[in-house]
N, C-alpha and C positions, 0 to 999 in steps of 0.2 A: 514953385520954388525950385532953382537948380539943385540937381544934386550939390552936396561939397565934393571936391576932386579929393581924392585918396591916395596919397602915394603909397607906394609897395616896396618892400625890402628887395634890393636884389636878390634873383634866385642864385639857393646856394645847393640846386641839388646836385651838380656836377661835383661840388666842391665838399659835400659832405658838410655835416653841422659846424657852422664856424665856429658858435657858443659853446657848443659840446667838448669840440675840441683841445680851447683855450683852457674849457674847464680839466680836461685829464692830465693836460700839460702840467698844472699846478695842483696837481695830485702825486702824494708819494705811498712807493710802494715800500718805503722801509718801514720795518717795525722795533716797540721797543718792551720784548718779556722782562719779565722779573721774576724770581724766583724767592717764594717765604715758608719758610717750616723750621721748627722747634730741633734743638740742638740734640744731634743723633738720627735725625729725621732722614738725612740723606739729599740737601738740597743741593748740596753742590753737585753730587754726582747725577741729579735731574738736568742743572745745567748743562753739565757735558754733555749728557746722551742730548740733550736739547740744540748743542750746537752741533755735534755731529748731524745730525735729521736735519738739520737747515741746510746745514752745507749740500746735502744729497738733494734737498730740493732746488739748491740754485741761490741759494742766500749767499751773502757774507757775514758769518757767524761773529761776533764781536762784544767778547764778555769784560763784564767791569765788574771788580772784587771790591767789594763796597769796606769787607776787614782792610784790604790793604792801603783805603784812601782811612780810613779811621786811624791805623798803624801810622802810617805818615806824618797827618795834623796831630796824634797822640805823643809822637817819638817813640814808639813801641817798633823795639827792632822787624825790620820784614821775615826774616829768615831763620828765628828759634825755633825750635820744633814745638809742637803740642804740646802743650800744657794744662792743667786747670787755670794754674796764676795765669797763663798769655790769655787765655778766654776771658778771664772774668777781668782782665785790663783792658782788653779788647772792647767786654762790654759796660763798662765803668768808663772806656773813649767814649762809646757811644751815646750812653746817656750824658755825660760833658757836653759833647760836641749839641746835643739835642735844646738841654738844658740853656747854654749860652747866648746859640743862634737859633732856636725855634724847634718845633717835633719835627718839621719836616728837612732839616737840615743836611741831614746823612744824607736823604733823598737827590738833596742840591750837587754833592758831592758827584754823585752819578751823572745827572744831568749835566755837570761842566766839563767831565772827561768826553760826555757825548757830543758836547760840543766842540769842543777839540778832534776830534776823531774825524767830523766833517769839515770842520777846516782843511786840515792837511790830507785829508786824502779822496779825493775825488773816484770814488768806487764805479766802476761801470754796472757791479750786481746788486740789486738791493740789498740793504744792510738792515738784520737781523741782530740787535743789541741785547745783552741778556746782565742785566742786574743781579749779581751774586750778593747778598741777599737782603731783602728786606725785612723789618721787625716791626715797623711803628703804620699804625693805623696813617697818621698823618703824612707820613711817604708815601705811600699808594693816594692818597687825595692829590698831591701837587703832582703825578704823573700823570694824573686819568685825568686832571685838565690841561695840561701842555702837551700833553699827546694823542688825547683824546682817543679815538676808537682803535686807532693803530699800539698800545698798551693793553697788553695781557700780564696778568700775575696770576700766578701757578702756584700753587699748597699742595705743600708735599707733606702726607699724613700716614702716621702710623703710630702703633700699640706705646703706650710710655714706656712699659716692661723692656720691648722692644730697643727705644730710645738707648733707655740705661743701660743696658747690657752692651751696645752700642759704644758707651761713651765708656762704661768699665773697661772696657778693650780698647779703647783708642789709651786713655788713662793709665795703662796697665802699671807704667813705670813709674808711678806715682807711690809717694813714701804712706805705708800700711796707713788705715781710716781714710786718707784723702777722696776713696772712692765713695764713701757713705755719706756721711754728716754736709760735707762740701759739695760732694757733684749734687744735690737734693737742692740745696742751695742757689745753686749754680743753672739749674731744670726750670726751677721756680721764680728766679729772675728773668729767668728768657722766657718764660710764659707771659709772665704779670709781673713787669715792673712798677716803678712811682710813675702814678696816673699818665702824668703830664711830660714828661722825657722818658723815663724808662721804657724797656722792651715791653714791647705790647703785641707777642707773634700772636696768642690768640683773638685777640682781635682784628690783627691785618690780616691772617690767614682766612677767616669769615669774609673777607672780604675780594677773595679769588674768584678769576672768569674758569680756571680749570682746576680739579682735584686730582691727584695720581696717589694711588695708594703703593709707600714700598715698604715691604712688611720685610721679604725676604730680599731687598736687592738683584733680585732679575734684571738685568741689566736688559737680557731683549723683551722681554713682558713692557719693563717700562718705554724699551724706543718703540716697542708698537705704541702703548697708549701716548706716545707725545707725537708721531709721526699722523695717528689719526686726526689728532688735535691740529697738527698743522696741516692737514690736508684737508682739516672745515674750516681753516682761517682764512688759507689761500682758494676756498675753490676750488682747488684741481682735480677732487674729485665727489661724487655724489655722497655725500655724508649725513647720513638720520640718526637722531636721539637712540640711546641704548635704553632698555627697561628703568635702570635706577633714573638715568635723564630725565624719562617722560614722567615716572614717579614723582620727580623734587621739584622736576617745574608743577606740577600739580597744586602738590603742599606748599608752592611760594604762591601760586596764581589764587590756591581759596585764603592765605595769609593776607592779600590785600584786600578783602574783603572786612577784618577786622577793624573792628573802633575801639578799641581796649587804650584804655589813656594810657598803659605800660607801656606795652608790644604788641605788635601783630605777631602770630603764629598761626602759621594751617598746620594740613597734617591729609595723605590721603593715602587709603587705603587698597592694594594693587595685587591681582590675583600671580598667578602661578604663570599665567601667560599675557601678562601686561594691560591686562584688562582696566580699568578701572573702576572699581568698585563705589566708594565712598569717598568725600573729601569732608573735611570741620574745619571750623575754624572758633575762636577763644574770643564770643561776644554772651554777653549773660541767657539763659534760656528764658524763648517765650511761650507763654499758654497755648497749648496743642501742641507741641513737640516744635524742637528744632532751638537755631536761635534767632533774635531781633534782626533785620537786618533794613538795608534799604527800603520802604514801601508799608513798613510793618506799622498796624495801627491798633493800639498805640504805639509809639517809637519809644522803647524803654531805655534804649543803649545810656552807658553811664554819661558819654559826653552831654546826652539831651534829656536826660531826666537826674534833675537836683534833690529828688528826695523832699527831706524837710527842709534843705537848705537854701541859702538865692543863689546859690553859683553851685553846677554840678562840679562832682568834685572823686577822687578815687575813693572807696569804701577802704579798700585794703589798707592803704597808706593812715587813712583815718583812724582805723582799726590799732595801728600799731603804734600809734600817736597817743592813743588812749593807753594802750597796754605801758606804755613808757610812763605817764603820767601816772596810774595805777601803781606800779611799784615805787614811784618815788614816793607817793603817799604813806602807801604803807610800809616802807623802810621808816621814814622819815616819825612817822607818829610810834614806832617800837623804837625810837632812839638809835637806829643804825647807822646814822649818818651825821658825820660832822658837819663840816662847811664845803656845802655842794649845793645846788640848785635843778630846778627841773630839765634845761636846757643840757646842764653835764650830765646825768643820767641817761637825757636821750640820746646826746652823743657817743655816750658808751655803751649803751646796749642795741644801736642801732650797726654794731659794728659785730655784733655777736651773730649767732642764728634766731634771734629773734626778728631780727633787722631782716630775714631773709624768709621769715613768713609771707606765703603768699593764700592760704585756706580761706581768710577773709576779703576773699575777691567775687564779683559777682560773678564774673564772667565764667561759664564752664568751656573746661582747655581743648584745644582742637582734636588729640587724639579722641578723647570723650566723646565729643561731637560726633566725629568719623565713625567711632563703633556705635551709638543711637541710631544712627541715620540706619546702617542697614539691619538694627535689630527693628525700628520701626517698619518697616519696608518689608518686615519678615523674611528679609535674606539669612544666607548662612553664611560661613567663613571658610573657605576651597583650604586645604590642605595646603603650605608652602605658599601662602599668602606675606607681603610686606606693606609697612606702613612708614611711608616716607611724611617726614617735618626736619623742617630746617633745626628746629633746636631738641637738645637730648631731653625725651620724657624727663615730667618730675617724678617722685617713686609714688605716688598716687596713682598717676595714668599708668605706671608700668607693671603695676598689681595685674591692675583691669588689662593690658595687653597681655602677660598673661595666661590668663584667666581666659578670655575668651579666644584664644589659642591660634594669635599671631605668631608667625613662623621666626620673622626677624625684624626691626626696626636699623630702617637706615637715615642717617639723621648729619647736618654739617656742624652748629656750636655747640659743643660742651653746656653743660647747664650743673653748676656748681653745688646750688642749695638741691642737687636731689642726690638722695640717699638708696637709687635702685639697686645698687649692686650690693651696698654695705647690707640693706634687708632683703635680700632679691638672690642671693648669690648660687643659691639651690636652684632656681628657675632662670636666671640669666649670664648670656658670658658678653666681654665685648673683645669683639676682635675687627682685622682692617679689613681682612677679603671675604668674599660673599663665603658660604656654605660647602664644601664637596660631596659628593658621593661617596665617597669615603670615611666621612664626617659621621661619626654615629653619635654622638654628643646632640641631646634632644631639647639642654635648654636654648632659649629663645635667644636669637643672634641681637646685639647694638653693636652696628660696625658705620665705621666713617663714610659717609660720601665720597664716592668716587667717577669722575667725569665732567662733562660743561658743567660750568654752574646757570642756573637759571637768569640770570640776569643778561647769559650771554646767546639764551635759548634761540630767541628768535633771530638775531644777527645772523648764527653760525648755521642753523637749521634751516632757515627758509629760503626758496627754491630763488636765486636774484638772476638767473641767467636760461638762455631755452639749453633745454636738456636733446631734444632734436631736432633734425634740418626738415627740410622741405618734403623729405622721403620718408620720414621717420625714421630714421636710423640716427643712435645717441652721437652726437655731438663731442669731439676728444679737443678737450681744452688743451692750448700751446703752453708747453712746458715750462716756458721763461715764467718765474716766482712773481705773484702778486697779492692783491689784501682784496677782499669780498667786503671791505667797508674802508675805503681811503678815505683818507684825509689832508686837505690842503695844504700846501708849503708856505703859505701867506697868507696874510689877514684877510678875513672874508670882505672886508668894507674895500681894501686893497680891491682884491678881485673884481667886486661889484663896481666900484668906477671904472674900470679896463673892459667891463662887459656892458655897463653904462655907454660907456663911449662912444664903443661900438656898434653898436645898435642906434643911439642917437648920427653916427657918419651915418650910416646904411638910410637912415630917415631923410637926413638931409640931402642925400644924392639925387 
């Protein structure tokens, strides 16, 4: 049987990869930050330092004031000075503007100055946009898909004391009580607004590629930490995970190991010299120590074992479902109660702290986990030990941390229903920057995350380029500003017919 005859692509090694090529062409090296933190926080002034550090890299720095496009569609003068009333108008626009056209709306706003900006102006340097500020969980969603890998958002985190004292002074001229009763007010809307329009910083903020902590407003502390940040975005130079980094990706990497039908939480546990000790994670415990996990037989986890029931189901929630029904009983038979039903009971006491019981859960919590593991193991705990998770111990686990004489807990969401500090406050303090040597205060550190967040670990960390030549000698990347993860200018189906094509001529020839 003949061979079949096989055409061959032209060679293109004179010419360098054609496909490759076409493909960098429609690759951009501009990017689009955002900056998110809670009023007093300092975001704005992260932005500056954020756009001077670009401009030094080679950017064109190109910030958009999200209050001033809110001011605008508001009627709320540009030019008043500070106020509480301009703030809480400011955010009373922004919950309107949310409320009318969608949660991610404000979001939009930014997005169509950015689109304007590339209209008219044809930059020769890459363009670095920096979003002054975002609040709503659902504005960080429609960035990170319109702009995909090239969108970084940045939480700027510190003390609430901090915050206030902050805002009292910006405030100052403000008529006697407006600092108390009103800025609290004013704190607690820009934390946690109505669900669904209102301010939602702590929840956008959880949802940041980089943390900066400004406690004390260091201006150059923070252009270091945003300078480093941008010289693991761009590549320019060799940039590895710092102790808390490798810590929090830890307790996020044992977190997806959980099946907890609530939440996944890890939690790992990291010596005085980055060691890694233990990690947990928040799945019920199985016979012979540890907990349930993939492999385990039998598989107890709640998703796969229904108990007495036909559909597995949360214990906790159950648990509290009863507790609700319970009291409407017995109000209801001591005559307590007029014309109400089980359903309004539940809906009001689920809005209380009972509603925020979580004791009747199977699963035991990550930090728990982490400290069994090395008491099982018959390890000890090194002096100036840290135990990173994503979310704030509940005051249960923070007894037992503690107790078995963790140095500090560093941790990114707040966690509401716990009460460490209210019973805790002799054994722990919370503050934003790690420990000094100067430091003689022996309770147990909770301070905020500060650095990549894990989500951005492996992009920003891992090695995408050779570090040296042929001789071994390192490799000095060209200065002109670029992204260690671009992203297209055009539709990928775009692209694919244009690279379709071409490959199909090169067959046909």
């Amino acid at each position: 049987m003949p061979k079949e005859s096989v055409k061959h692509l032209p060679v293109l090694g004179r010419q360098g990869d054609r496909l490759k090529a076409k493909l960098a062409a429609r690759q951009s090296s501009d990017l689009v930050f955002a900056v998110v933190g809670y009023l007093g926080s300092g975001a704005s002034l992260v932005a500056r330092l954020l756009s001077e550090q670009a401009n030094v890299l080679g950017f064109t720095p190109l910030k958009i004031e999200l209050s001033r496009k809110i001011a605008e569609r508001s009627g709320i003068p540009l030019h008043e000075p500070a106020s509480i009333a301009r703030t809480r108008s400011l955010q009373d626009g922004g919950d309107e503007l949310r409320k009318k056209y969608g949660a991610s709306f404000v979001a939009g706003l930014g997005i169509n100055q950015i689109y304007e900006i590339r209209q008219q102006v044809d930059e020769a340097r890459p363009r670095l946009f920096i979003i002054d500020s975002l609040k709503h969980q659902a504005e960080v969603e429609i960035l990170r898909e319109i702009y995909g890998s090239s969108f970084y958002l940045i939480a700027v985190v510190c003390n609430e004391s901090t915050r206030k004292g902050r805002l009292r002074k910006k405030f100052k001229h403000e008529p006697p009580g407006q600092d108390s009763e009103v800025l609290n007010a004013l704190m607690k809307d820009d934390r946690k607004g109505a669900e669904d329009f209102g301010q939602q910083v702590r929840k956008t903020s959880q949802l940041a590629d980089f943390f900066i902590a400004n406690e004390d407003q260091d201006e150059e502390g923070l252009a270091t930490q945003l300078d480093r940040f941008l010289l693991a975005v761009t590549g320019r130079e060799v940039v590895r995970p710092t102790r808390d980094e490798r810590g929090m990706h830890a307790a996020w990497s044992a977190s997806l190991r959980s099946s907890c039908m609530s939440r996944q939480v890890g939690a790992a546990i990291v010596g005085p010299n980055g060691e890694l000790l233990a990690t947990g994670t928040n799945d019920p415990p199985a016979p012979g120590g540890g907990v349930y996990q993939v492999g385990s037989e039998p598989d107890h986890r709640c998703f796969k074992w229904p108990g007495d029931q036909q559909r597995s189901y949360c214990r906790n929630d159950r648990a509290k479902q009863d507790i609700y029904k319970e009291v409407y009983t017995v109000m209801n038979e001591a005559g307590l109660l007029s014309a109400t039903n089980p359903e309004a009971i539940a809906r009001a006491l689920g809005s209380t702290r009972i509603g925020a019981l979580i004791e009747f859960s199977r699963a035991i919590h990550a930090e728990m986990d982490a400290l069994l593991q090395i008491a099982r193991h018959g390890g000890g705990i090194p002096k100036q030990t840290s135990l990173f998770g994503r979310v704030y111990p509940c005051h249960s686990c923070a007894r037992h941390i503690v107790a078995a004489g963790i140095a500090e807990v560093v941790y990114i969401e707040p966690y509401d229903k716990s009460m460490a500090i209210e019973l805790h406050a002799d054994a722990i303090r919370e503050v934003s920057v790690p420990k000094t040597t100067a430091d003689d205060d022996t309770r147990v550190i909770f301070r905020l995350f500060s650095g990549v967040a894990p989500r951005r670990y492996a992009a920003l960390f891992e090695k995408r380029r050779d570090l040296k030549d042929a001789r071994g000698a390192l490799i000095q990347v060209e200065q002109a500003p670029g992204h260690t993860d671009p992203v297209l200018t055009g539709s990928f189906l775009d692209l694919e017919k244009e690279l379709a094509a071409d490959v199909q001529a090169a067959l046909d020839s």
